[in-house]
C-alpha positions as CSV (number, residue, x, y, z in Angstrom):
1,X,0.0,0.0,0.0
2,X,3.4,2.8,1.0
3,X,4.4,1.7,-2.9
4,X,0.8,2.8,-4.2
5,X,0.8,6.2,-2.5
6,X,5.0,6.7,-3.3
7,X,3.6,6.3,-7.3
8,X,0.8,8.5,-6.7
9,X,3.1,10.9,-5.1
10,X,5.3,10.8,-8.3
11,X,3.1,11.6,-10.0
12,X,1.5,14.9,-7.8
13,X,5.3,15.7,-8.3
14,X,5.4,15.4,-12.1
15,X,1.8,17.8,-12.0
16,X,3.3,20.4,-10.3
17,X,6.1,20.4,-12.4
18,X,4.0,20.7,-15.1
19,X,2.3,23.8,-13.9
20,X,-1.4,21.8,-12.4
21,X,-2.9,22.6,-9.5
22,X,-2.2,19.9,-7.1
23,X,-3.6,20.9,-3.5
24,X,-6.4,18.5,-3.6
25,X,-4.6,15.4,-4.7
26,X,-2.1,16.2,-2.1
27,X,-4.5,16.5,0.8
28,X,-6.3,13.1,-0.2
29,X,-2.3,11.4,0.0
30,X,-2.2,12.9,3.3
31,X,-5.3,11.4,4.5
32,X,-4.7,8.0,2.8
33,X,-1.1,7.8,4.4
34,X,-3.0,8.6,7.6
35,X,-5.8,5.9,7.1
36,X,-2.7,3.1,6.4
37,X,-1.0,4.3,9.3
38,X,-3.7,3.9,11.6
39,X,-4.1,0.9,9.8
40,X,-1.0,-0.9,10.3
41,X,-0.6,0.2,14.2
42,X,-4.1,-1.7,14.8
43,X,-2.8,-4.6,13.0
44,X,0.3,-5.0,15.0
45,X,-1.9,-4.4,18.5
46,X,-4.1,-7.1,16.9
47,X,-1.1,-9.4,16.3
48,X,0.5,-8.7,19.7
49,X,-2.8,-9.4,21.6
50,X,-2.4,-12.7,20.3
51,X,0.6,-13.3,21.4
């Protein structure tokens, strides 16, 4: 899922290079890498409560 949002971050890169407005696409990264974040720390206080 971090390799889908580093491409998709390439790519908000490349549209700002080329001059697009790129505030929205930006803030919807943000709040993906937020959402996988939150994500992955539930899984690992899943997996250690099975421990």
């Amino acid at each position: 899922m971090h390799g889908q949002i580093r491409a998709q971050e390439r790519e908000v890169r490349m549209l700002q290079r080329a001059g697009v407005t790129t505030a929205s696409a930006e803030l919807l990264l943000v709040r993906m890498r937020g959402k996988i974040d939150d994500l992955c720390r539930e899984r690992e206080a899943l997996r250690k409560a099975v421990d």
